[in-house]
C-alpha positions, 0 to 999 in steps of 0.5 A: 856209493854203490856203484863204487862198491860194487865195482871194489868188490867185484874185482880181485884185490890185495889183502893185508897179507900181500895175497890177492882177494878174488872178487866177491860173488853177487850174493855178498855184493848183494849183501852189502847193497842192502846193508848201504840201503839200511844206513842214514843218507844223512850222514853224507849230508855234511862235508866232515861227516863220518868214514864210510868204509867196506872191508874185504868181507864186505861189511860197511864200517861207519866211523866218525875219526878222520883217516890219516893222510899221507902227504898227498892229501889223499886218505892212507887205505890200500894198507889196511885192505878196506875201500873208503867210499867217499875218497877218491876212487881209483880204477883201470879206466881212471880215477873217480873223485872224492863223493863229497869235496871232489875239488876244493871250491866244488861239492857234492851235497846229497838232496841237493840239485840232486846229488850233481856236483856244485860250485860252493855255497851255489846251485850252480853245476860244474856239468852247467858249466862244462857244457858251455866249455864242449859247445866251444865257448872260451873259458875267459868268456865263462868267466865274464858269464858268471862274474860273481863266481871265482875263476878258480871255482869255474876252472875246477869245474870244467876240470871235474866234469872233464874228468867224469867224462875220461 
């Protein structure tokens, strides 16, 4: 979540009245890290659990009501100038994935396998499963590796860690 915050706050963005935001300086980012240090981690310990968000001033807001959803699934944000940390994160180099679901048979559960993300309900890793794909093992022969796992679950994350790495 830091690392997401630190790079929203240090490039320019839009505000709500359409004018660019330049980036903040490294006391404010400063700032706002310790107010993140402050907060409970517990609160991502739960896949509903609350928003965490950061305005343009810098300051974390922590709500437990949903974001609306535009058709897409994704949480509606850019309007109100304020980056929720937990959805998907967009960047000039690519696109981050949601800190909590990042795919729907996939989690990321802080405390747990250290934070790495996971198939449901497992301890298996999505990267445990990517490495075998990088090392040219055919994805059918995965599946049969892991039988008790869903095909769809091992496919989304080959997917997920091939995205990490783009």
């Amino acid at each position: 979540m830091g690392l997401r915050i630190i790079y929203w706050l240090r490039h320019a963005k839009t505000g709500r009245d359409g004018q660019e935001v330049p980036a903040s300086t490294m006391p404010m980012v400063k700032a706002v890290l310790a107010q993140l240090e402050e907060l409970d981690l517990a609160l991502w310990s739960e896949e509903h659990g609350p928003r965490v968000r950061v305005d343009l001033a810098g300051k974390i807001l922590v709500t437990a009501a949903p974001h609306p959803e535009d058709a897409s699934g994704q949480a509606v944000l850019a309007q109100s100038g304020e980056l929720d940390v937990l959805e998907p994160f967009p960047t000039k180099q690519g696109k981050g994935p949601h800190l909590v679901h990042p795919r729907p048979m996939l989690r990321i559960v802080p405390g747990k396998l250290g934070g790495s993300p996971h198939l449901v309900h497992t301890r298996l890793e999505s990267r445990a499963l990517a490495a075998l794909a990088r090392q040219g093992v055919d994805t059918a022969k995965i599946y049969k590796l892991y039988p008790r796992f869903s095909k769809a679950a091992i496919s989304q994350a080959i997917d997920l860690e091939a995205q990490l790495v783009t």
